[in-house]
C-alpha positions in Angstrom: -18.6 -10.9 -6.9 -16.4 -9.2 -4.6 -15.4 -10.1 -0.5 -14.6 -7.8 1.9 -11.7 -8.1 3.9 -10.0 -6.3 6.8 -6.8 -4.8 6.4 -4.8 -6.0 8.8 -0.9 -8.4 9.1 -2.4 -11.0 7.0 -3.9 -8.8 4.3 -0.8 -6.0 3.6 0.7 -7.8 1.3 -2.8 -7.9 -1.0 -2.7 -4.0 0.2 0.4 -3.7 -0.7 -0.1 -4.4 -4.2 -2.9 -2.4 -4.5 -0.9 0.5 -4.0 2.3 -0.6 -5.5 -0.4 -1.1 -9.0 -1.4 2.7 -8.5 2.5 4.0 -8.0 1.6 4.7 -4.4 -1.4 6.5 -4.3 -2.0 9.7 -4.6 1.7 10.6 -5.0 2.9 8.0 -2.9 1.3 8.8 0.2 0.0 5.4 0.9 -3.4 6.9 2.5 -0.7 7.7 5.7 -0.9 11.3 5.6 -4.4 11.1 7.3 -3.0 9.3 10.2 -2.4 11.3 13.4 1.2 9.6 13.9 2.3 11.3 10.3 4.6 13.9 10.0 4.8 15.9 7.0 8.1 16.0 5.8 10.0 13.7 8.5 7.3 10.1 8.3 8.0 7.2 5.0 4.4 6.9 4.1 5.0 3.2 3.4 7.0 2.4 6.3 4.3 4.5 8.7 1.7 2.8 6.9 3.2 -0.5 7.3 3.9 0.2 11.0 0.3 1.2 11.9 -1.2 -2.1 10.2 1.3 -4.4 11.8 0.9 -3.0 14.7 -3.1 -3.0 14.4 -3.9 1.1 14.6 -4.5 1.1 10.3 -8.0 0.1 10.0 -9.9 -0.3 6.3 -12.1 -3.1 4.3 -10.2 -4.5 1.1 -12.0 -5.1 -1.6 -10.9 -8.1 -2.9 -11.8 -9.6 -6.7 -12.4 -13.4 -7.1 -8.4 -13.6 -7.9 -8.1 -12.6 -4.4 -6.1 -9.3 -5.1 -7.5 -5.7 -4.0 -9.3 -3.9 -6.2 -10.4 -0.7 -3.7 -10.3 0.0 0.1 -12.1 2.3 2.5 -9.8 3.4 5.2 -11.6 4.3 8.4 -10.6 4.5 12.2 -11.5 5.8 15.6 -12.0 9.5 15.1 -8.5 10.0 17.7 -6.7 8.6 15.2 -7.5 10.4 11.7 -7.7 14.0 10.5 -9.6 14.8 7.6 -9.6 17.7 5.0 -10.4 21.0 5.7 -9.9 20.5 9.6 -9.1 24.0 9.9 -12.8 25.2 9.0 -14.1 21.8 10.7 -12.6 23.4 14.0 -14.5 26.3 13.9 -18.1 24.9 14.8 -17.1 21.1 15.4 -20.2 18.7 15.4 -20.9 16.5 17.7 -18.6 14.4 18.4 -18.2 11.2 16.2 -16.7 8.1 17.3 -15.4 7.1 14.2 -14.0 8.8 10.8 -13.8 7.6 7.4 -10.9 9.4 5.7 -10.0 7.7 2.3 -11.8 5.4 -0.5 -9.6 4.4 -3.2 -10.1 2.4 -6.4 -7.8 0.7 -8.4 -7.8 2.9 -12.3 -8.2 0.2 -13.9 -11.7 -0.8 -12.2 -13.5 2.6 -12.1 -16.8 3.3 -12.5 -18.1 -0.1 -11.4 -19.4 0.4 -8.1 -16.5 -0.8 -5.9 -16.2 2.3 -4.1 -19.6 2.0 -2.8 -18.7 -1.6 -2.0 -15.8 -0.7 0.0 -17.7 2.3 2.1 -20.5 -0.2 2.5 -17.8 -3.0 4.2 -16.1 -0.1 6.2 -19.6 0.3 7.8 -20.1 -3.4 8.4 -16.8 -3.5 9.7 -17.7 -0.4 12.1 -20.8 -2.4 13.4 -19.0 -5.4 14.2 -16.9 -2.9 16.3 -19.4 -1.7 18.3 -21.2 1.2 15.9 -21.1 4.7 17.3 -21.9 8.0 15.4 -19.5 8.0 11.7 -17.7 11.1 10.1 -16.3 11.6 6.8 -15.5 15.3 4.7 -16.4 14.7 1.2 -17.3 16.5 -1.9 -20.5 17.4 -3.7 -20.5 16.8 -7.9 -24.0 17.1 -9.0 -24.2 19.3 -11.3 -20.2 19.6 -11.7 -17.2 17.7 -13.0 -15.1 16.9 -10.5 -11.3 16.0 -10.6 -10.1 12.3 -9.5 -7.7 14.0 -6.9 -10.5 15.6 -4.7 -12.3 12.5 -4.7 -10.1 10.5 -2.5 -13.2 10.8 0.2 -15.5 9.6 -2.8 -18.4 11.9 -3.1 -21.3 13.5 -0.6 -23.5 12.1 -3.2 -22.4 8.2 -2.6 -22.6 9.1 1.6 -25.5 10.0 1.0 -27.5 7.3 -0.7 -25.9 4.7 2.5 -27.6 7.0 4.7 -25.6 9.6 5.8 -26.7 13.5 6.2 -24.8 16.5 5.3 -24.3 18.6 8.4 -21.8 21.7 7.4 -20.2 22.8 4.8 -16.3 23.4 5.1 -15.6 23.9 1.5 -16.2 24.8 -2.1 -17.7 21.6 -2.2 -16.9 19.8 0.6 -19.3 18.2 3.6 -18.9 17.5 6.4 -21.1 13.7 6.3 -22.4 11.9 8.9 -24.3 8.6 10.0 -25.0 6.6 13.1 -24.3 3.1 13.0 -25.6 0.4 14.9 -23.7 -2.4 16.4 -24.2 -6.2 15.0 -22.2 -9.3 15.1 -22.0 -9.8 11.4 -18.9 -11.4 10.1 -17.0 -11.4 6.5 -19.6 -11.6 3.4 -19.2 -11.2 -0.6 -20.8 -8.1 -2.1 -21.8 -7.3 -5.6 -20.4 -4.3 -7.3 -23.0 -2.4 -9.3 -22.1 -3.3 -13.6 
């Protein structure tokens, strides 16, 4: 049984870990790089990372494990206030305008293949309608009928959007969607999820 938490000041620290367990993510970039405020080159992704949560502009649901430490997040945020893959070929016929973006899942490699990354996606959307709902964007890959590599997965896959309701609206790479859903606003609150076995 897993919980969904916010990432926010009183869950960096679990955050932290999470990354510090996974030697920073992605080659350190601490899921900052997607962040309009980052600067290639110039920004500390842990520092900018840190600055954004403290300061309340990081948003993403923790998935946290009966021990109480993360396991998996899903980093979302208003669509001002993310960039996404492939936003060159995004820019050339942009959809409608979303009012959010979901930018990065990430699960821990020890805990693969066990459903937490549909967990997470499924709290970020929870966590989306408690804020209010609106229209949600992500870019993800397809892998039916292909084996994908870990690194291009860091969206999870078009497959997974898919079967929590979202629609494929344009292609903007090899095998990447761009993914979208409307969500409805509720009032719900913090609940525990089960990951699939």
């Amino acid at each position: 049984m897993y919980t969904i938490d916010r990432l926010d000041a009183g869950t960096w620290e679990v955050f932290a870990d999470l990354v510090e367990r996974n030697n920073g993510i992605y080659g350190g970039c601490w899921c900052a790089p997607n962040h309009v405020e980052y600067q290639r080159g110039l920004s500390d992704p842990r520092a900018l990372k840190e600055q954004l949560v403290l300061s309340g502009r990081a948003l993403a649901a923790l998935v946290i494990d009966p021990e109480g430490r993360a396991q998996g997040w899903c980093q979302y945020g208003p669509a001002d206030s993310l960039d996404l893959k492939h936003m060159r070929e995004y820019a050339k016929d942009p959809p409608a305008p979303p009012r959010w973006r979901i930018a990065c899942i990430f699960v821990d490699k020890g805990h693969r293949g066990h459903g937490i990354a549909r967990v997470a996606l499924k709290g970020a959307l929870e966590q989306i309608a408690d804020a209010g709902g609106g229209r949600v964007e992500a870019i993800s890959e397809t892998t039916r009928g292909r084996e994908a590599q870990g690194r291009f997965l860091f969206s999870a896959t078009v497959e997974l959007f898919e079967d929590l309701g979202f629609s494929r609206v344009r292609q903007v790479g090899k095998h990447a969607w761009i993914v979208t859903r409307t969500v409805r606003s509720t009032n719900r609150g913090h609940r525990a999820v089960d990951a699939d076995p």
